[in-house]
gemmi code that builds the backbone of each chain (N, CA, C; Angstrom):
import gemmi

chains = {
    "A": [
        ("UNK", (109.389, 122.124, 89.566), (110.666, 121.985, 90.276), (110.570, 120.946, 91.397)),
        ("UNK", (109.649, 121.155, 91.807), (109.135, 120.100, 93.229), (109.093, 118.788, 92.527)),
        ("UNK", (108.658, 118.799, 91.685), (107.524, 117.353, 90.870), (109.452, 116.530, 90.288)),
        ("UNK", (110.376, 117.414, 90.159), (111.517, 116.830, 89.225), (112.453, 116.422, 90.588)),
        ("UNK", (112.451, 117.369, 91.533), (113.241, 116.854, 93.268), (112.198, 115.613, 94.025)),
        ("UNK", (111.173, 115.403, 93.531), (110.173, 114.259, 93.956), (110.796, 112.862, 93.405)),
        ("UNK", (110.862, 113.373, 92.023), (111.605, 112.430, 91.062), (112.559, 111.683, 91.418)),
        ("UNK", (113.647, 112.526, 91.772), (114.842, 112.167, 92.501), (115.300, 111.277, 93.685)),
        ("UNK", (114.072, 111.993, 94.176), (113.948, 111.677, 95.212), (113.534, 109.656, 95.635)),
        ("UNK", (112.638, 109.548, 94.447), (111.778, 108.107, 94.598), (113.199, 107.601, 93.695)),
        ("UNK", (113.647, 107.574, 92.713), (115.040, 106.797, 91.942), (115.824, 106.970, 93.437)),
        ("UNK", (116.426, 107.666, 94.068), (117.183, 106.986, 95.179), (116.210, 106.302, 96.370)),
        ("UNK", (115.159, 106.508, 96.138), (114.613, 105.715, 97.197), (114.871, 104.337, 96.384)),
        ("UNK", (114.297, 103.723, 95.166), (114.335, 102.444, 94.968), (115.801, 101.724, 94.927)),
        ("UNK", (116.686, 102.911, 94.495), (118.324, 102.344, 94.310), (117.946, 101.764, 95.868)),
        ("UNK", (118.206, 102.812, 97.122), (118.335, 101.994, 98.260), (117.716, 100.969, 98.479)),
        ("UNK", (116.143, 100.518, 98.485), (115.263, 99.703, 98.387), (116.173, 98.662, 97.862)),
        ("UNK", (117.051, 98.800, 96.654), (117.273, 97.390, 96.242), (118.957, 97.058, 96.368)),
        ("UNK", (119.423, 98.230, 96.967), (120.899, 97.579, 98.031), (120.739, 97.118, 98.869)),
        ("UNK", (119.644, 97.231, 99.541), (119.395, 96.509, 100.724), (118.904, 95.419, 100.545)),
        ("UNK", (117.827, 94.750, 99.806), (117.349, 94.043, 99.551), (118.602, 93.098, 98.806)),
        ("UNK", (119.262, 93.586, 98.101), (120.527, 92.725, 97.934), (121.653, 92.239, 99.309)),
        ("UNK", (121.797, 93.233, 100.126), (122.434, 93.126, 100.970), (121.579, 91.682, 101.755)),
        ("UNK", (120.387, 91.670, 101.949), (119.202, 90.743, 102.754), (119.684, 89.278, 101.729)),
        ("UNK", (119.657, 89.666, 100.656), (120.009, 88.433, 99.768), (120.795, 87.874, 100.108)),
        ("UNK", (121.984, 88.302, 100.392), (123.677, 87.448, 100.502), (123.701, 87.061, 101.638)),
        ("UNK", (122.898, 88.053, 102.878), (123.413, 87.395, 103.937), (122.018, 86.730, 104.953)),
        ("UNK", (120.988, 86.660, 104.298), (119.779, 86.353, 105.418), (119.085, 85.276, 104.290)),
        ("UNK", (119.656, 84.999, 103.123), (118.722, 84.204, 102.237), (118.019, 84.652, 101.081)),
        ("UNK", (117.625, 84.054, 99.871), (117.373, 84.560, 98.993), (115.467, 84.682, 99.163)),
        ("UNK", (114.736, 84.008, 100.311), (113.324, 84.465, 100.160), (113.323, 85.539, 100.829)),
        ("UNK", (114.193, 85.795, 101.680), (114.124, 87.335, 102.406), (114.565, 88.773, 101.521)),
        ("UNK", (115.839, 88.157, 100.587), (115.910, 89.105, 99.583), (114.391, 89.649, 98.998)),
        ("UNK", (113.956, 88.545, 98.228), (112.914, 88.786, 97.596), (111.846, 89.209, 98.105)),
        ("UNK", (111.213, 89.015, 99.232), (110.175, 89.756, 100.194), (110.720, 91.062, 100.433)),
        ("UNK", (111.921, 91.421, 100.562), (112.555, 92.626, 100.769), (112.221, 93.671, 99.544)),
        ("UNK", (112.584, 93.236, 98.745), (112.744, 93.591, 96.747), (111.219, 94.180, 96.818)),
        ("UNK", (110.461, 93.089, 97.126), (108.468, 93.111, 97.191), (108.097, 93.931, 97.726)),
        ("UNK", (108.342, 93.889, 99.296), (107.618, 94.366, 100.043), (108.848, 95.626, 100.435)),
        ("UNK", (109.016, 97.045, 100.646), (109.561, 97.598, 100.685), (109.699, 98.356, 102.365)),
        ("UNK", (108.492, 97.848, 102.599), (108.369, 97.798, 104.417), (109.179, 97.105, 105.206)),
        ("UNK", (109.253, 96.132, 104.426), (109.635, 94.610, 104.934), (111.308, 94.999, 105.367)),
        ("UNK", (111.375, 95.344, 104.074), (113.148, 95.273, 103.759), (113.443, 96.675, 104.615)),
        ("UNK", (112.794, 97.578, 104.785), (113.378, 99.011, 105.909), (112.958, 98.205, 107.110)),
        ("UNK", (112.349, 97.693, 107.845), (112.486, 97.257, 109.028), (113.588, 96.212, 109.495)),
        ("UNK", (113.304, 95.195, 108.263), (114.665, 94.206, 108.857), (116.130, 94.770, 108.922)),
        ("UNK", (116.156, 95.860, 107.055), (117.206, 96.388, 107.384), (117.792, 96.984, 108.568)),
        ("UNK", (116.641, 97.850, 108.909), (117.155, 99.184, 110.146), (117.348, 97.984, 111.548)),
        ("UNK", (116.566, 97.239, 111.851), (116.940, 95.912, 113.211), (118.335, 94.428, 112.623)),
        ("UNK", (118.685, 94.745, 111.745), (119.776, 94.284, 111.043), (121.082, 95.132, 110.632)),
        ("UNK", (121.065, 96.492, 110.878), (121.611, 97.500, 109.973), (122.973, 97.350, 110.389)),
        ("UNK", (123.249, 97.181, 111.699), (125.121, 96.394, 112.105), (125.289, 95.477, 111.435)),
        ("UNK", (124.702, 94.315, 111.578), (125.066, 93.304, 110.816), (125.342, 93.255, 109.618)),
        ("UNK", (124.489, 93.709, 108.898), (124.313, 93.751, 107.311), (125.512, 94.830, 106.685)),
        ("UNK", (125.850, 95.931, 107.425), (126.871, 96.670, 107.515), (125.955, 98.184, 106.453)),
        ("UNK", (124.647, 97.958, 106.899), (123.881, 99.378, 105.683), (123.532, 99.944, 106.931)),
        ("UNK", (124.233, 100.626, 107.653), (123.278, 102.107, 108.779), (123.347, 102.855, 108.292)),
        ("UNK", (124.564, 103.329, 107.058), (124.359, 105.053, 106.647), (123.564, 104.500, 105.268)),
        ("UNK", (123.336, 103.364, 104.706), (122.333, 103.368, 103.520), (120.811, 103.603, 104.120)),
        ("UNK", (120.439, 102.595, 105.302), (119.126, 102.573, 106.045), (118.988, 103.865, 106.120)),
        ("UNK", (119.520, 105.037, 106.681), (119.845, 106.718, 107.220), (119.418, 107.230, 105.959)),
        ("UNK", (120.093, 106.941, 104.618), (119.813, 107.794, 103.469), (118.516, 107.354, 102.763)),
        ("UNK", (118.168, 106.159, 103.430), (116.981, 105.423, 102.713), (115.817, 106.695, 103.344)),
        ("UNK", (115.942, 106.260, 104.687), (114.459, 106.707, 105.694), (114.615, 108.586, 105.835)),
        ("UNK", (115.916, 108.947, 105.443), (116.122, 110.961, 104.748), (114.977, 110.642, 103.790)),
        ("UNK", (115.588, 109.760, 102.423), (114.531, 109.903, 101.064), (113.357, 109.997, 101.731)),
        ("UNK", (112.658, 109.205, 102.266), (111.637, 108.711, 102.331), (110.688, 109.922, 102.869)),
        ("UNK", (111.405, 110.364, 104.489), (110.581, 111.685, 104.961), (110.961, 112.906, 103.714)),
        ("UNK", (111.843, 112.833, 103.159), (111.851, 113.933, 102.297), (110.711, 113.769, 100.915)),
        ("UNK", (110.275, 112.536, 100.419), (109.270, 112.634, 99.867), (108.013, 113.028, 100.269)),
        ("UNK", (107.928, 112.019, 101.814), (106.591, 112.147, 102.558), (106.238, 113.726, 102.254)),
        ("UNK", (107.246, 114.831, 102.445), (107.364, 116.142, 102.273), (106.825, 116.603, 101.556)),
        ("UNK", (107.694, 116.410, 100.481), (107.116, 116.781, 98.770), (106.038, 116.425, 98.515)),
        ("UNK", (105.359, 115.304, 98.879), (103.784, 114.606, 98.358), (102.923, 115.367, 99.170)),
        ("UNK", (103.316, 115.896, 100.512), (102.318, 116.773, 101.395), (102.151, 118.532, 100.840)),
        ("UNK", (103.345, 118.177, 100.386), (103.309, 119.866, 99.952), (102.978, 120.189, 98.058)),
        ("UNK", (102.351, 118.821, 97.791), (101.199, 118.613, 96.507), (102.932, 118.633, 95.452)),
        ("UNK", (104.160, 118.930, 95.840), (105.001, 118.685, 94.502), (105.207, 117.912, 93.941)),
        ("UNK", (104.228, 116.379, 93.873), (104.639, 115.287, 93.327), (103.573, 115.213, 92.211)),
        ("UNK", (104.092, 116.139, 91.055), (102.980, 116.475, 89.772), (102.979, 115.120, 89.022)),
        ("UNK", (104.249, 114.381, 88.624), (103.946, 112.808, 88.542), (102.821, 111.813, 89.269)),
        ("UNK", (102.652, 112.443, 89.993), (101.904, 111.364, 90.839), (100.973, 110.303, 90.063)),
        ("UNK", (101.131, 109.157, 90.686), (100.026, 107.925, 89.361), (98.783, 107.785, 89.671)),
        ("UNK", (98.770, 107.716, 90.922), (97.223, 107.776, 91.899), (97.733, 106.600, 93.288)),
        ("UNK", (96.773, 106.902, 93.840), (96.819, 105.813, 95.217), (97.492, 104.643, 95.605)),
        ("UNK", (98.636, 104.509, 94.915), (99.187, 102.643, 94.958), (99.971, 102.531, 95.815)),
        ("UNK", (98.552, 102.218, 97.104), (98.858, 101.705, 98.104), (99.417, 100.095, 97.860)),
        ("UNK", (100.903, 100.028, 98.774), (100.913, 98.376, 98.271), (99.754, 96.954, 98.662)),
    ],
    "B": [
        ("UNK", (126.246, 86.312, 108.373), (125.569, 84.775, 109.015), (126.780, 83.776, 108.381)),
        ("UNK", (126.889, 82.672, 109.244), (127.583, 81.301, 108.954), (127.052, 80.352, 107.461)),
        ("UNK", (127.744, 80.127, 106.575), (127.211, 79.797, 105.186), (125.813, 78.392, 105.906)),
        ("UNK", (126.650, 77.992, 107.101), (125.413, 76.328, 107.564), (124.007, 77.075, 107.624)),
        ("UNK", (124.546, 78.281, 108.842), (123.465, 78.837, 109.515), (122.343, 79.038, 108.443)),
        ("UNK", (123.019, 80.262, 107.427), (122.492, 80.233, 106.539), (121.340, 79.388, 105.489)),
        ("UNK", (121.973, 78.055, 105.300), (121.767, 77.448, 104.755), (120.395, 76.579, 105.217)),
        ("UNK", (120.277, 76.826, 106.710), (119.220, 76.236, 107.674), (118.063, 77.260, 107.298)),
        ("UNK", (118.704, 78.389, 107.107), (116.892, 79.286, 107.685), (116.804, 79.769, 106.235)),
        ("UNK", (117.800, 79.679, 105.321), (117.467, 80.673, 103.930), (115.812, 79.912, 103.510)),
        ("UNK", (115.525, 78.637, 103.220), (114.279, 78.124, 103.053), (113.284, 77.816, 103.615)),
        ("UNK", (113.701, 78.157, 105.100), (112.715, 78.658, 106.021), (112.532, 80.163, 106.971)),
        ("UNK", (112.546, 80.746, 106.118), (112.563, 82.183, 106.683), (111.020, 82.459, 107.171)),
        ("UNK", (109.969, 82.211, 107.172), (109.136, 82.394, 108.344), (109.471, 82.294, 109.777)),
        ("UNK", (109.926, 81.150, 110.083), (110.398, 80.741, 111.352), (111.488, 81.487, 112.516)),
        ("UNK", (112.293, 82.116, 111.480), (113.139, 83.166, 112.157), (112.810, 84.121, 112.132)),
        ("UNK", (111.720, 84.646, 111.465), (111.096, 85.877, 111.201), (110.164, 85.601, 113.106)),
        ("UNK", (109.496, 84.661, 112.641), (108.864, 84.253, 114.469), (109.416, 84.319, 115.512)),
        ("UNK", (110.632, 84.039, 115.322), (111.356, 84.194, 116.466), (112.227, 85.393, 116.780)),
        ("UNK", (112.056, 86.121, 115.459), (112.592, 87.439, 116.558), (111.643, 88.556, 116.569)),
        ("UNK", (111.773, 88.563, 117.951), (109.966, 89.023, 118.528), (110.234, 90.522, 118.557)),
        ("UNK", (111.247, 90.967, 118.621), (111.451, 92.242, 118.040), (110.912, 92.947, 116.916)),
        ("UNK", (111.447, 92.242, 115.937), (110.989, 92.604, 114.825), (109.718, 92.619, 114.134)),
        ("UNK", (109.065, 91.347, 115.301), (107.299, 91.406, 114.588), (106.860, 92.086, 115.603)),
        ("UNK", (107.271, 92.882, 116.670), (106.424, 93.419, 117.153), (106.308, 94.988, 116.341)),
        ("UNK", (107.789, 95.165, 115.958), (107.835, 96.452, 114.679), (107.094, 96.114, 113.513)),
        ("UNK", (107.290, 95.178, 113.128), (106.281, 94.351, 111.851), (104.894, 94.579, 111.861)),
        ("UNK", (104.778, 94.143, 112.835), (102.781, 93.809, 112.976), (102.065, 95.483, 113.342)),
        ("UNK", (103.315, 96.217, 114.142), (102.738, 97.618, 114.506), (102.875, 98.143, 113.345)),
        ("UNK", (103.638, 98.519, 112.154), (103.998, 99.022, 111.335), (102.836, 98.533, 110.288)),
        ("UNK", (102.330, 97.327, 110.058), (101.486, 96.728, 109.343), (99.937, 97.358, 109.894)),
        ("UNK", (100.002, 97.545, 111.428), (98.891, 97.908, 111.864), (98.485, 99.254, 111.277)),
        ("UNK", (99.340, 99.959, 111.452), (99.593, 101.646, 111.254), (99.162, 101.688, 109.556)),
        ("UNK", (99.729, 100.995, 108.524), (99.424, 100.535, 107.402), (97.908, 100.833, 107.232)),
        ("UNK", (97.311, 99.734, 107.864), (96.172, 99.442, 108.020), (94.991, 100.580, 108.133)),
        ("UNK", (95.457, 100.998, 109.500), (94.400, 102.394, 109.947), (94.644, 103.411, 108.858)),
        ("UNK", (95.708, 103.525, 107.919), (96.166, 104.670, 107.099), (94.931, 104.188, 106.357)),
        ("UNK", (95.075, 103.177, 105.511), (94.068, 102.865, 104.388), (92.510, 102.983, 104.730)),
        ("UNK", (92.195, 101.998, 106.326), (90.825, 102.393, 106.340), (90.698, 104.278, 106.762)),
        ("UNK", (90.979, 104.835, 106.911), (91.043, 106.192, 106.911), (91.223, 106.851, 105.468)),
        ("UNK", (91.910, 106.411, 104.774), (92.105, 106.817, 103.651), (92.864, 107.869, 103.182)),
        ("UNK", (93.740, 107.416, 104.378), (94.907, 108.366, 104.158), (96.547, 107.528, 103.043)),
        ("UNK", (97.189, 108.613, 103.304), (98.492, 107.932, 102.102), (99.032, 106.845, 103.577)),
        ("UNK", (99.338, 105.782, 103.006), (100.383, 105.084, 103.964), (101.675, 104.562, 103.336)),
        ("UNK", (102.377, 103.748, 103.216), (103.770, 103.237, 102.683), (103.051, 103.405, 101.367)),
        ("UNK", (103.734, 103.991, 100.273), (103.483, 103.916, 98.911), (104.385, 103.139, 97.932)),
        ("UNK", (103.943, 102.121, 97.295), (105.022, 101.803, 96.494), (106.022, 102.877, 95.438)),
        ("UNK", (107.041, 102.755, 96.122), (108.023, 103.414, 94.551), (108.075, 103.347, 93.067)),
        ("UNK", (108.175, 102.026, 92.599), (108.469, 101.781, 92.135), (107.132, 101.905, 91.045)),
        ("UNK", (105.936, 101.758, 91.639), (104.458, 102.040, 90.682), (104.560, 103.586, 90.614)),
        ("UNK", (104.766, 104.366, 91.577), (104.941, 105.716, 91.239), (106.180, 106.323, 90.557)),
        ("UNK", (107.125, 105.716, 90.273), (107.944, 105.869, 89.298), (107.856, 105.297, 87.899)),
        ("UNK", (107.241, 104.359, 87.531), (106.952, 103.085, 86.679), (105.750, 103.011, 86.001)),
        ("UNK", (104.656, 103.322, 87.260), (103.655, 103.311, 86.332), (103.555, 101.814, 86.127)),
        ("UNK", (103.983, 100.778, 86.552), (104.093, 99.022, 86.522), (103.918, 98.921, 87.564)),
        ("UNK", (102.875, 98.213, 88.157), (102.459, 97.772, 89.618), (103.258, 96.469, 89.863)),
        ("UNK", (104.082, 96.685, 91.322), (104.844, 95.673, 91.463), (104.436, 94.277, 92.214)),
        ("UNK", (104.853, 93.645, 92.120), (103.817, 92.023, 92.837), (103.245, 92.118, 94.197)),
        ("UNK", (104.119, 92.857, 95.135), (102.887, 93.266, 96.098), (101.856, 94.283, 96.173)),
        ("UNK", (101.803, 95.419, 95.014), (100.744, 96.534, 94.976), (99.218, 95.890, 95.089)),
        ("UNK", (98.659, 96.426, 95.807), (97.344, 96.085, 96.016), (96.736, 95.023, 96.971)),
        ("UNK", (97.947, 94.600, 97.696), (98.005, 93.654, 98.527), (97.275, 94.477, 99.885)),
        ("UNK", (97.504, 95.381, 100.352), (96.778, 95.706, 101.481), (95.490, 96.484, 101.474)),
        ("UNK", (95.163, 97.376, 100.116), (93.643, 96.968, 99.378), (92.730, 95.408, 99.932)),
        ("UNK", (93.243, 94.558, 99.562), (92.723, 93.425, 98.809), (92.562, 92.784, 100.442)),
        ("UNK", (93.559, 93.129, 101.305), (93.607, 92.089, 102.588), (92.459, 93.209, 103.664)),
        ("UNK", (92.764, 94.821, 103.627), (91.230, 95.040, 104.481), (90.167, 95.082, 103.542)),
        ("UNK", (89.779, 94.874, 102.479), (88.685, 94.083, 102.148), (88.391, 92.518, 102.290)),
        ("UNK", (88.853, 92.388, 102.929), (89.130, 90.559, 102.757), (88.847, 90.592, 104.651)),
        ("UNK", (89.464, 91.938, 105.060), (89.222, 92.023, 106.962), (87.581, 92.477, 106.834)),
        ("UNK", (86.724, 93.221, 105.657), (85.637, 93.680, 106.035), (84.752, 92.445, 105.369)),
        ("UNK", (85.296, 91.010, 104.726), (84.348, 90.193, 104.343), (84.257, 90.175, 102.946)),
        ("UNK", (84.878, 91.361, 102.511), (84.427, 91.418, 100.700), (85.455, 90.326, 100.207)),
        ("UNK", (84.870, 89.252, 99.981), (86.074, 88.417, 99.343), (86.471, 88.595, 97.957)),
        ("UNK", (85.105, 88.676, 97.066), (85.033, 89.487, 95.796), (86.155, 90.548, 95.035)),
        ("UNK", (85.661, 91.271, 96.258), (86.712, 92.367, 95.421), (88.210, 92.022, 96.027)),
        ("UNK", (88.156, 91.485, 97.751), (89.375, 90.974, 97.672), (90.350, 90.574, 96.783)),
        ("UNK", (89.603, 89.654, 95.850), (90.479, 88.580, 94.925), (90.451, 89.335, 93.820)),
        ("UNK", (89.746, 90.323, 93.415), (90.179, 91.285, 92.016), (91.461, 92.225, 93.144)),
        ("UNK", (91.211, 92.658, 93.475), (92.558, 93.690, 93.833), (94.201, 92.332, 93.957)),
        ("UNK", (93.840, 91.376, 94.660), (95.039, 90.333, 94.759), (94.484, 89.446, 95.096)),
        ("UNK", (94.913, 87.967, 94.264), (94.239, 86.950, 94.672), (95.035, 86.325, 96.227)),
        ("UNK", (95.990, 86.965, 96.311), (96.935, 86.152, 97.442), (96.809, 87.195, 98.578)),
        ("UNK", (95.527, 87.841, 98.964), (95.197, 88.428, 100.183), (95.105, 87.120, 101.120)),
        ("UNK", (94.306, 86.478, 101.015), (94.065, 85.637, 102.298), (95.349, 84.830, 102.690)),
        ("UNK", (95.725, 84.312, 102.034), (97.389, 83.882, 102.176), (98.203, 84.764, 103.188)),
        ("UNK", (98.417, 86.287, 102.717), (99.089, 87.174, 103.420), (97.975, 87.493, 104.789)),
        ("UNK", (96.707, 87.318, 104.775), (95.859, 87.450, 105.975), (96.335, 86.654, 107.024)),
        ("UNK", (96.457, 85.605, 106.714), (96.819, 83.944, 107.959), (97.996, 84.175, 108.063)),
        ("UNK", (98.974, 84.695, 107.211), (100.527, 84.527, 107.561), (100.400, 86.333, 108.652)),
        ("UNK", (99.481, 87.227, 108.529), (99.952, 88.423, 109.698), (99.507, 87.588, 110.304)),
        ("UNK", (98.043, 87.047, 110.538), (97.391, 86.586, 111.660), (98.312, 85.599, 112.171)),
        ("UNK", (99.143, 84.622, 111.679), (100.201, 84.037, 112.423), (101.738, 84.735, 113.018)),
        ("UNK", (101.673, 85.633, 112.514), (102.561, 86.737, 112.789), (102.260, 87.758, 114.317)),
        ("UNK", (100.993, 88.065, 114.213), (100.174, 88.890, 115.284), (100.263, 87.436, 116.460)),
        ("UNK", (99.852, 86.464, 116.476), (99.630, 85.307, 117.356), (101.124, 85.273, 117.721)),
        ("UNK", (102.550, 85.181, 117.233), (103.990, 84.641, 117.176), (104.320, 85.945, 118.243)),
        ("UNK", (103.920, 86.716, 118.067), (104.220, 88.200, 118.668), (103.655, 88.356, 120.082)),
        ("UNK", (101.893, 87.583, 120.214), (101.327, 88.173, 121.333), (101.605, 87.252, 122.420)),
        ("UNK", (101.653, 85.707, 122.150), (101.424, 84.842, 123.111), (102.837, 84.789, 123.500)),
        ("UNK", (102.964, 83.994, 125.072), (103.704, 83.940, 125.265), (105.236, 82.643, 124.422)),
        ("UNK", (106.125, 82.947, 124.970), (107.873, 82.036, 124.397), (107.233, 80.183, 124.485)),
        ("UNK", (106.771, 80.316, 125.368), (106.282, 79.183, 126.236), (105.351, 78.265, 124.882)),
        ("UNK", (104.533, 78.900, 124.651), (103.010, 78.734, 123.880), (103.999, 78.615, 122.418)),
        ("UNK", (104.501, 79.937, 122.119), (104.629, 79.765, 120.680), (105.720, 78.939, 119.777)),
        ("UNK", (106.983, 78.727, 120.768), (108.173, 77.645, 120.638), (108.220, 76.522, 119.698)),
        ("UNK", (107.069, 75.855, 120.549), (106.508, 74.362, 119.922), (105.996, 75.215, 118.266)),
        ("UNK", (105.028, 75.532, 118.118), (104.655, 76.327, 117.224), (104.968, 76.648, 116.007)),
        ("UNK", (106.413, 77.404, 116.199), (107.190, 78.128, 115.423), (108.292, 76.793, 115.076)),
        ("UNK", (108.303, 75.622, 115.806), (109.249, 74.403, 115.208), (108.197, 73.599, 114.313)),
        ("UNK", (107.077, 73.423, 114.747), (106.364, 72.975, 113.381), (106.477, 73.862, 112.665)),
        ("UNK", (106.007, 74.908, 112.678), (106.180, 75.855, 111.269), (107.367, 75.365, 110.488)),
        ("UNK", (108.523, 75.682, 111.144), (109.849, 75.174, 110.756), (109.911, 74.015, 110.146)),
        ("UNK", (109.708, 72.795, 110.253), (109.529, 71.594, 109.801), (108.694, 71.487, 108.765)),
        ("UNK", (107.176, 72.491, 108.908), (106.788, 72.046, 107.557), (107.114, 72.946, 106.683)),
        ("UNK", (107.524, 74.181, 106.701), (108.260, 75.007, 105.475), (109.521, 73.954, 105.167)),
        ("UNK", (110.460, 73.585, 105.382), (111.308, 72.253, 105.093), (110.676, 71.504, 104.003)),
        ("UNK", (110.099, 70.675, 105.020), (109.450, 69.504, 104.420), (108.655, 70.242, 102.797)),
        ("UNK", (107.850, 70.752, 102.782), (107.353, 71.335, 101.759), (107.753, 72.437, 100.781)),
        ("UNK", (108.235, 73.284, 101.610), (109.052, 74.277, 100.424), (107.686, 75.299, 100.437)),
        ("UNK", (106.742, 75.545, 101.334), (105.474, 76.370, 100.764), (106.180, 77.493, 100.661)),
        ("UNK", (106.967, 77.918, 101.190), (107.348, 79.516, 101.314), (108.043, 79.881, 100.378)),
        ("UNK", (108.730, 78.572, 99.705), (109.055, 79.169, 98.336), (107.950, 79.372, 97.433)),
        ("UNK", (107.118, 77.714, 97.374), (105.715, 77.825, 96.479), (104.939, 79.292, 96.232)),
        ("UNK", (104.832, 79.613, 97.666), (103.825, 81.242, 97.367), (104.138, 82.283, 97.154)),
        ("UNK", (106.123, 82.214, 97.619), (106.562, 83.544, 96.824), (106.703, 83.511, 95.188)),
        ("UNK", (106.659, 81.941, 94.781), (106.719, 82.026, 93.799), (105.119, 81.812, 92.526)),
        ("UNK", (104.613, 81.655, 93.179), (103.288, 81.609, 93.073), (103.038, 83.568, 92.804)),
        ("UNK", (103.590, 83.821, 93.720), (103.354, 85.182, 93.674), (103.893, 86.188, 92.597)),
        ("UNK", (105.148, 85.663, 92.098), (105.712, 86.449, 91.181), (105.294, 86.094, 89.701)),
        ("UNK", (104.541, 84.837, 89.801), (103.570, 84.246, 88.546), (102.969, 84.784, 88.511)),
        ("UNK", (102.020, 84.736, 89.195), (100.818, 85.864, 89.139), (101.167, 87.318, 89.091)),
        ("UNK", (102.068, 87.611, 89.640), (102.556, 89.166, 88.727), (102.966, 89.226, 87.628)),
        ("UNK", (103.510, 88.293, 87.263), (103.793, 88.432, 85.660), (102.598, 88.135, 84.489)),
        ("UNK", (101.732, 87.218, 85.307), (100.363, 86.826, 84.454), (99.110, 88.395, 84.232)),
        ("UNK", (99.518, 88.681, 85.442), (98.334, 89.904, 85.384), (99.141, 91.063, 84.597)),
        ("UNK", (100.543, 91.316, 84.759), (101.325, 92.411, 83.792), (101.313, 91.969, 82.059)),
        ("UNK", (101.762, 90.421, 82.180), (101.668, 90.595, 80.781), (99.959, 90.376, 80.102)),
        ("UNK", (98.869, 89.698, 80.739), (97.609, 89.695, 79.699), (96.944, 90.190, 80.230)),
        ("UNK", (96.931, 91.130, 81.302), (96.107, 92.853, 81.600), (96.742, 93.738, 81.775)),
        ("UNK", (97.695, 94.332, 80.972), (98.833, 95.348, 81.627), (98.145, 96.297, 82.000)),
        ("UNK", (97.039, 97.011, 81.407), (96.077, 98.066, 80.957), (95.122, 98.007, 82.709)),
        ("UNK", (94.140, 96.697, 82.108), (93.456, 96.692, 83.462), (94.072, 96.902, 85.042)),
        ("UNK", (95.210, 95.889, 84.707), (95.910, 95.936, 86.235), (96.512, 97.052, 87.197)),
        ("UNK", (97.259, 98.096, 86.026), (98.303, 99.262, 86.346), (96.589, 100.249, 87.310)),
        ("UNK", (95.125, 99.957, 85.884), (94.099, 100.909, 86.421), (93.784, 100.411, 87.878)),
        ("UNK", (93.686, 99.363, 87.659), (93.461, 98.703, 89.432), (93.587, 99.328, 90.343)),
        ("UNK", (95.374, 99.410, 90.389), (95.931, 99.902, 91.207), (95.812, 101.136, 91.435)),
        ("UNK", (95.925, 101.977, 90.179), (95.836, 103.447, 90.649), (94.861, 103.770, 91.132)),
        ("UNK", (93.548, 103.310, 91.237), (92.686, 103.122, 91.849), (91.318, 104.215, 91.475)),
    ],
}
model = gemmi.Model(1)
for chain_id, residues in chains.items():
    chain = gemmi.Chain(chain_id)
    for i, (resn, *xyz) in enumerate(residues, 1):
        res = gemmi.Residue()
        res.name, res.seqid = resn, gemmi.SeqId(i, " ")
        for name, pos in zip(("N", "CA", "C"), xyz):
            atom = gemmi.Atom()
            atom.name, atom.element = name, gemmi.Element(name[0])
            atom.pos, atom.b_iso = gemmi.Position(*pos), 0.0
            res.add_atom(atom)
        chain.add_residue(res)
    model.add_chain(chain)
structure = gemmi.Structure()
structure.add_model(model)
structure.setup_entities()
């Protein structure tokens, strides 16, 4: 049950990951898109110090919910998918 | 942004990345924090998209590859990612853009500016980069995905 709400959990993490990273596209340039797309650090920091501008504060908000809500699930061992260590 | 404005920094996006000192000071701390996670060996930012996928994405293994590349192993550096040292000099110019003073780094950050222009490197290595992700996915899919998972 954990391992299938983990699931869920990472598909809306990447949807957001890559509205934003689109959002970075249209309005900051297309190598920032793409470092954004890449690097997924990249694109939550500029987003969240961009997040007026860009007009994503309640996407950044639902991004960095997913995110501690996985951190969650992976601490509390429900991420039975798990692939191994891929650290970026 | 203004389509000009735009049009000035979209092919040089290092340079504005330098100049807002905000953001690399969140950058470089956030990268730092990164850092101590891995040499500790704890979980730090995880890619999604390999843990959903199971396809390691063009930056996976990049911060593997760069604190081995901080402890000297160049070796294994360049099996985990050949474009660690690349991303090494660009924090280390990132960490420098951040620490010194407006004064010092100004001049600095306008050459930078001028030669990303003039040259286009910042396109070259992102695109350099997404070659080499596609080279290592399509004729090691097997080896590479094991790489990563580590």
């Amino acid at each position: 049950m954990l391992g299938i709400l983990a699931l869920v959990v990472l598909v809306g993490m990447i949807i957001c990951q890559i509205i934003v990273a689109i959002k970075i596209f249209q309005n900051d340039g297309a190598l920032k898109g793409i470092l954004a797309l890449i690097c997924g650090l990249f694109g939550l920091i500029w987003g969240w110090m961009n997040a007026a501008r860009l007009g994503v504060k309640q996407l950044m908000l639902i991004w960095t919910v997913l995110i501690i809500i996985y951190c969650i699930l992976a601490a509390m061992g429900g991420v039975s998918f798990h692939l191994g260590a891929a650290t970026p | 942004m203004p389509p000009a404005m735009l049009s000035q920094t979209a092919f040089s996006p290092l340079a504005p990345i330098l100049r807002d000192r905000k953001f690399g000071v969140v950058l470089v701390g956030a990268l730092g924090v990164q850092g101590v996670l891995a040499l500790l060996g704890l979980p730090g930012w995880q890619c999604p998209f390999f843990r959903l996928t199971g396809v390691p994405c063009p930056g996976c293994g990049l911060t593997r590859a760069c604190m081995l590349l901080a402890r000297g192993d160049l070796q294994a550096s360049i099996r985990f990612h050949a474009f660690a040292p690349i991303f090494l000099v660009l924090i280390a110019i990132l960490i420098v853009g951040t620490l010194l003073p407006r004064s010092v780094t100004e001049p600095l950050i306008n050459k930078a500016e001028t030669l990303e222009r003039q040259t286009g490197i910042t396109i070259l290595i992102l695109g350099g980069l997404i070659l080499y992700w596609l080279a290592r996915l399509l004729l090691f899919p097997t080896a590479f995905a094991q790489l990563i998972r580590g």
